[in-house]
C-alpha positions as CSV (number, residue, x, y, z in Angstrom):
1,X,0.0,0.0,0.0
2,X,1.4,3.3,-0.9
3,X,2.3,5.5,1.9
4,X,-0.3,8.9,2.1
5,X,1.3,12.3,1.1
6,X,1.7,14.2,4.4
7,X,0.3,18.0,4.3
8,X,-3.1,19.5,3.8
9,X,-5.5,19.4,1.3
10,X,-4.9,23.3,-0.4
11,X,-6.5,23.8,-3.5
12,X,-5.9,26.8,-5.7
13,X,-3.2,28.6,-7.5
14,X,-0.6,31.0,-6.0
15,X,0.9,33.0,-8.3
16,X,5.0,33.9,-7.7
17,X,7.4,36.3,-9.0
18,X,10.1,33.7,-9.8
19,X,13.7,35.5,-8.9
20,X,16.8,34.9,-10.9
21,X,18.8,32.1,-9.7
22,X,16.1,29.7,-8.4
23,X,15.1,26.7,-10.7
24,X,11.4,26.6,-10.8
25,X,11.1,23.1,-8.9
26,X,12.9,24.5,-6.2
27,X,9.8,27.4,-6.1
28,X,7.2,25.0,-6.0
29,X,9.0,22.9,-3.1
30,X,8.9,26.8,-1.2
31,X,5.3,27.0,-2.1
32,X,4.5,23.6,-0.9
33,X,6.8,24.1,2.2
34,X,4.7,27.5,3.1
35,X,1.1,26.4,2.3
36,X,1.7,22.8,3.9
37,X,0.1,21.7,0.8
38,X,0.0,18.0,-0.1
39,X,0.0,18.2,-3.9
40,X,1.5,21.3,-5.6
41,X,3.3,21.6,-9.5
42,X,3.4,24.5,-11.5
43,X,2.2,25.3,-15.0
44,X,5.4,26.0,-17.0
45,X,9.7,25.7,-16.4
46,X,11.6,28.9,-16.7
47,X,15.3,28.6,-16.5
48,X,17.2,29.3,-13.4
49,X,18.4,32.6,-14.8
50,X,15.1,33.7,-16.0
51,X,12.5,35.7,-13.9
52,X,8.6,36.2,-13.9
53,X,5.6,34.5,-13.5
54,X,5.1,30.8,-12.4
55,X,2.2,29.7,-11.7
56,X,2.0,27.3,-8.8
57,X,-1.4,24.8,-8.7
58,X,-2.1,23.1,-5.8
59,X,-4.5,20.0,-4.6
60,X,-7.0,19.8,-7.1
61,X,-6.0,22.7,-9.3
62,X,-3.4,20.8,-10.7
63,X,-5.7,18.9,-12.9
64,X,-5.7,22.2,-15.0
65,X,-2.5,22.4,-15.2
66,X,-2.2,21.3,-18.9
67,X,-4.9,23.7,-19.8
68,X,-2.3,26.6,-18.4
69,X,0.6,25.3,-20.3
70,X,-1.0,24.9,-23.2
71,X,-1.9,28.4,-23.0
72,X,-0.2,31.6,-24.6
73,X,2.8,33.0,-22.8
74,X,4.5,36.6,-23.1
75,X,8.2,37.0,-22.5
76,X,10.6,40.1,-22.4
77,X,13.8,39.9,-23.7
78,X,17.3,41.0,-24.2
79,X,19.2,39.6,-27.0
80,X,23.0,40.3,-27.5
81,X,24.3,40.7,-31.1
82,X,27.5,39.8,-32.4
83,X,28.3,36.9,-29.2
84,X,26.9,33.4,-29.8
85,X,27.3,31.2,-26.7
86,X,27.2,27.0,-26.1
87,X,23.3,27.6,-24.1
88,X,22.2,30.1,-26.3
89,X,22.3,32.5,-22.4
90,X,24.8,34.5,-21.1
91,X,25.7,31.5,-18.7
92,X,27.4,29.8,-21.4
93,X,30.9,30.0,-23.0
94,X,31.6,32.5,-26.2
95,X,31.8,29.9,-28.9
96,X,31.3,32.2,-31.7
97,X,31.6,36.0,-32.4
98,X,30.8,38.5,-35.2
99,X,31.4,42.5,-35.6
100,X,28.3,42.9,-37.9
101,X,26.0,44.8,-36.2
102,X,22.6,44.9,-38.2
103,X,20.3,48.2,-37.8
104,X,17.1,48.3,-36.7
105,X,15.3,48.0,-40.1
106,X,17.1,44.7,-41.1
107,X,16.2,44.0,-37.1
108,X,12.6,44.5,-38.0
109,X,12.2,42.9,-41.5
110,X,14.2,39.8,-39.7
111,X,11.7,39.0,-37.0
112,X,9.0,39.1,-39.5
113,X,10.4,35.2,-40.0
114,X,9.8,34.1,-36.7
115,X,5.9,34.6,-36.7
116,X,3.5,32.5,-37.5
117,X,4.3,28.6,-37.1
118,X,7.4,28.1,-36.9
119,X,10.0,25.4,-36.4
120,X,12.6,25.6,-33.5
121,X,15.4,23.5,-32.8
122,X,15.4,23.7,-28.7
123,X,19.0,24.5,-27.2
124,X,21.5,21.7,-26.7
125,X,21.8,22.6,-22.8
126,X,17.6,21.7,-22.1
127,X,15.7,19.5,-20.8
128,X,14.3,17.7,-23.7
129,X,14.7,14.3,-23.6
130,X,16.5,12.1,-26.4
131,X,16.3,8.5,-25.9
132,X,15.8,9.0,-22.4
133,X,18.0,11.4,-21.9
134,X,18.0,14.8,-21.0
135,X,19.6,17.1,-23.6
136,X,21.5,19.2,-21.4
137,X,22.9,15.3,-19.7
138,X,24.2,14.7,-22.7
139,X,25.7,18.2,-23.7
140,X,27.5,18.3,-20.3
141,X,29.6,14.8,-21.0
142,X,30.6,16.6,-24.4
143,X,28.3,14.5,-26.9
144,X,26.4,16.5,-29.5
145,X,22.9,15.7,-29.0
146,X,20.5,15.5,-32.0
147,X,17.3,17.3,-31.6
148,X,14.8,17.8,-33.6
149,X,13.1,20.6,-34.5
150,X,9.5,20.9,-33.2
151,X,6.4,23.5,-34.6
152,X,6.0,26.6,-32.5
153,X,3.0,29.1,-32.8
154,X,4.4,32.7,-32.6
155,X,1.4,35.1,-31.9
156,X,3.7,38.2,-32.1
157,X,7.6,39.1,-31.8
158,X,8.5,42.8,-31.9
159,X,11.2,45.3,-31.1
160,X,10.9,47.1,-27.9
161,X,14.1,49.2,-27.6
162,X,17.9,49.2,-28.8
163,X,19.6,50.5,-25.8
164,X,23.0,50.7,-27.9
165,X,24.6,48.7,-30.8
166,X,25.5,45.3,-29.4
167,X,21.7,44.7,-27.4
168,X,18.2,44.5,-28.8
169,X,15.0,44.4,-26.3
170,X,12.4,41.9,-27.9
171,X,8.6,41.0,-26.5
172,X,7.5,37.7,-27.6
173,X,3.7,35.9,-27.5
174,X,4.3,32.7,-28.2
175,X,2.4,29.0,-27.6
176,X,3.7,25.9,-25.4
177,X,7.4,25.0,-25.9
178,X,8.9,27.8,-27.5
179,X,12.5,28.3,-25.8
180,X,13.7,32.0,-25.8
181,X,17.3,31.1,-26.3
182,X,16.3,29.4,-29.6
183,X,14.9,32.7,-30.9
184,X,17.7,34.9,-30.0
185,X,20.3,31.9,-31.2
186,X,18.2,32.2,-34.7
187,X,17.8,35.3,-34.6
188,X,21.6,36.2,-34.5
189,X,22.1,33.3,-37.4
190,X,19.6,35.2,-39.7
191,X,21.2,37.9,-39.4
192,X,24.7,36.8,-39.9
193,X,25.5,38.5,-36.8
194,X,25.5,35.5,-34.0
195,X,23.0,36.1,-30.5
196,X,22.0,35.0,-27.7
197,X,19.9,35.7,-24.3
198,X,21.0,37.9,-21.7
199,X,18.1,39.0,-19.5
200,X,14.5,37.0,-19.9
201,X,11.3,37.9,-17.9
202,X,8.1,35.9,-18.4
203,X,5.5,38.9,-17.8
204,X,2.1,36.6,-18.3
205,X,1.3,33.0,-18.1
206,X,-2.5,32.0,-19.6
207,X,-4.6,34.3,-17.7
208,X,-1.6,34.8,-14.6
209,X,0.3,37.9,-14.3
210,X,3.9,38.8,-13.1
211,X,2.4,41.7,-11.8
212,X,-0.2,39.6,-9.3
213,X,2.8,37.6,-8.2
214,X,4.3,37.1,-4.8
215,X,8.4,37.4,-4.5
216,X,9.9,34.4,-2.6
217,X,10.9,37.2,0.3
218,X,6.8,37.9,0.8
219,X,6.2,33.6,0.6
220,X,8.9,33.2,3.3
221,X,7.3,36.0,5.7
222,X,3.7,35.2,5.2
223,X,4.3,31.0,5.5
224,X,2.0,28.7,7.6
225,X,-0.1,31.5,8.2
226,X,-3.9,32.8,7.0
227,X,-2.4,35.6,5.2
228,X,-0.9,33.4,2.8
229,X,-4.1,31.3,1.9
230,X,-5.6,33.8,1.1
231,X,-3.7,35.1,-1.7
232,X,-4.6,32.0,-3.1
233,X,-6.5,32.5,-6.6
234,X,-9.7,30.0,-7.2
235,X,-9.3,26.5,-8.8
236,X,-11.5,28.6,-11.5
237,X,-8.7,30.4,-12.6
238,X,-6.8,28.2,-14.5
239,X,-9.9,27.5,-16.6
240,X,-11.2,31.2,-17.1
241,X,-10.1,31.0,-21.1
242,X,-12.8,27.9,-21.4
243,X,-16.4,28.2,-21.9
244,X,-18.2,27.5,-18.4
245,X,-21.5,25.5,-18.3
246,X,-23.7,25.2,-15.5
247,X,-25.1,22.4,-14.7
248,X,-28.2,20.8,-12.9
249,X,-27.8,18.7,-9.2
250,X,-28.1,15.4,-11.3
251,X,-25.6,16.6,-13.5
252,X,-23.2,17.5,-11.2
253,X,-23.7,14.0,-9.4
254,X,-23.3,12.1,-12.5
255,X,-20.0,14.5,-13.0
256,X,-18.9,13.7,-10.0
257,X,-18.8,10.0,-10.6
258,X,-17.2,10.5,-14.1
259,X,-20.2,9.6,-16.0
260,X,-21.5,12.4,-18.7
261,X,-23.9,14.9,-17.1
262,X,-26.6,16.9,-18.3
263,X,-25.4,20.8,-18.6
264,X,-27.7,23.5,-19.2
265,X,-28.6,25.2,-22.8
266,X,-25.6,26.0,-24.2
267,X,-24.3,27.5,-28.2
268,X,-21.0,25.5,-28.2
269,X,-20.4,23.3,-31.1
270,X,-20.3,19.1,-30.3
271,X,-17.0,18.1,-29.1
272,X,-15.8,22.0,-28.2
273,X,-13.5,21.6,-24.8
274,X,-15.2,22.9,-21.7
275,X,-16.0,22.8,-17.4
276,X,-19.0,22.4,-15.8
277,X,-19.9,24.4,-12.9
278,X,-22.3,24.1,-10.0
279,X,-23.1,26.6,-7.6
280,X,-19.9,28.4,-9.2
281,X,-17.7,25.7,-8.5
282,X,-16.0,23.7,-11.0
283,X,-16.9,20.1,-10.9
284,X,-15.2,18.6,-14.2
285,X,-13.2,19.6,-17.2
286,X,-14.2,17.5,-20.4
287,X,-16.0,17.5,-24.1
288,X,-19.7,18.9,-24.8
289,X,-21.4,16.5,-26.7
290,X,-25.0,17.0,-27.8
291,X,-26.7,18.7,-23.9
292,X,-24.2,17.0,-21.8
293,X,-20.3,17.4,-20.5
294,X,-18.0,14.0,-20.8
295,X,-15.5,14.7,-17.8
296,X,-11.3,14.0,-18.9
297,X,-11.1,15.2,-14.9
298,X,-13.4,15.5,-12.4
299,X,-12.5,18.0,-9.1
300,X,-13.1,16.2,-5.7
301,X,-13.8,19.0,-3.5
């Protein structure tokens, strides 16, 4: 018999202000630590150097979790030209350099190419797995992995600023499993010029914010206490970008059980993704077909 997870049963999302320098595992361990929680995971990695929002799910929440990731994402960026390094990130070694120095207009017309789907090679030094094995595993004992590329949907990628020659600031909108690095890595090779990050923030997650998020400093002062519960955003929020339909006290029973139940009138087409509510809370996540929900997860609360 497995042994039962010790902690309580938290449900919700808590949304942090990831610092440099902390991997995001280690941020939902310090979320989980604070809250007592049982179950926690969060909706999206960032790299240790990067900053911004990660969104934290705890207890039930985490059923939505793949709605989240599979959400939209924006990311600031700084990109510097003429330096291409062995993770794409100022954290690894120079391996290539250039003087050319493209200006803004050939900046512009360049990212043009990187809307739209697109195919990205990820960065040797990730976490994608390659015959079991992580990428970055296998870059560190000095083999050259081979990754494929993989389709990325880029809703927008735009110039912000050009603080001086040798940086660029970028925003990016992009889909699930766009790495950062990858764009400023083919970036710098389409313009002949060589790139890579410096500075990445992720400023919005699905419908979280950076802004909304709690720094590691505030989870530390405000842990095992009321305070911090109640910063705690509704299981509801990681589904706010899906159609809701209420449904009737049989329904919601049936739901409950994992059987189809009966929703209210609703205009969505058959087999359009959505969650069934009762008394505002969400009961399950699943396909309408034809006056009724069938539940992929049902929410024990």
């Amino acid at each position: 018999m497995a042994r039962r997870r010790k902690g309580r049963n938290v449900t919700g999302w808590l949304v942090v202000d990831k610092p440099a320098g902390m991997n995001s595992t280690a941020v939902v361990n310090k979320v989980r630590w604070a809250l007592q929680a049982r179950k926690a995971g969060h909706a999206g990695t960032l790299d240790p150097a990067a900053t911004g929002v990660l969104a934290i799910a705890l207890g039930e929440a985490t059923k939505t979790v793949p709605h989240v990731t599979d959400a939209l994402k924006a990311y600031r960026f700084t990109v510097r030209l003429g330096q291409a390094t062995n993770t794409d990130d100022a954290e690894g070694e120079v391996i290539g350099e250039s003087d050319l120095r493209p200006d803004d207009d050939a900046l512009r017309e360049a990212l043009r190419g990187f809307v739209g789907e697109i195919m990205q090679v990820p960065p040797r030094f990730s976490a994608v797995k390659i015959d079991g094995e992580r990428a970055y595993r296998l870059a560190r004992e000095g083999v050259e992995p081979d990754i494929a590329a993989r389709p990325l949907w880029v809703e927008s990628l735009k110039m912000l600023s050009r603080p001086d020659p040798d940086h660029v600031e970028l925003e990016m909108v992009c889909g699930k499993g766009g790495y950062v690095r990858a764009i400023a890595r083919d970036l710098g090779a389409a313009l002949g010029c060589l790139g890579h990050v410096t500075a990445l923030r992720r400023t919005w997650s699905g419908p979280f914010d950076a802004r909304d998020g709690l720094s590691i400093e505030e989870i530390d002062a405000l842990a095992r206490t009321p305070e911090l519960d109640e910063r705690l955003l509704p299981l509801e929020s990681g589904l706010c970008d899906l159609p809701e339909l209420k449904c009737t006290p049989e329904g919601a029973a049936r739901l409950r059980n994992g059987n189809p139940g009966m929703v209210l009138s609703s205009d969505l087409e058959y087999g359009e993704q959505a969650w069934a509510s009762f008394h505002g809370r969400a009961v399950a996540l699943g396909i309408y077909r034809s006056g009724e929900l069938h539940p992929g997860r049902v929410f024990n609360r």
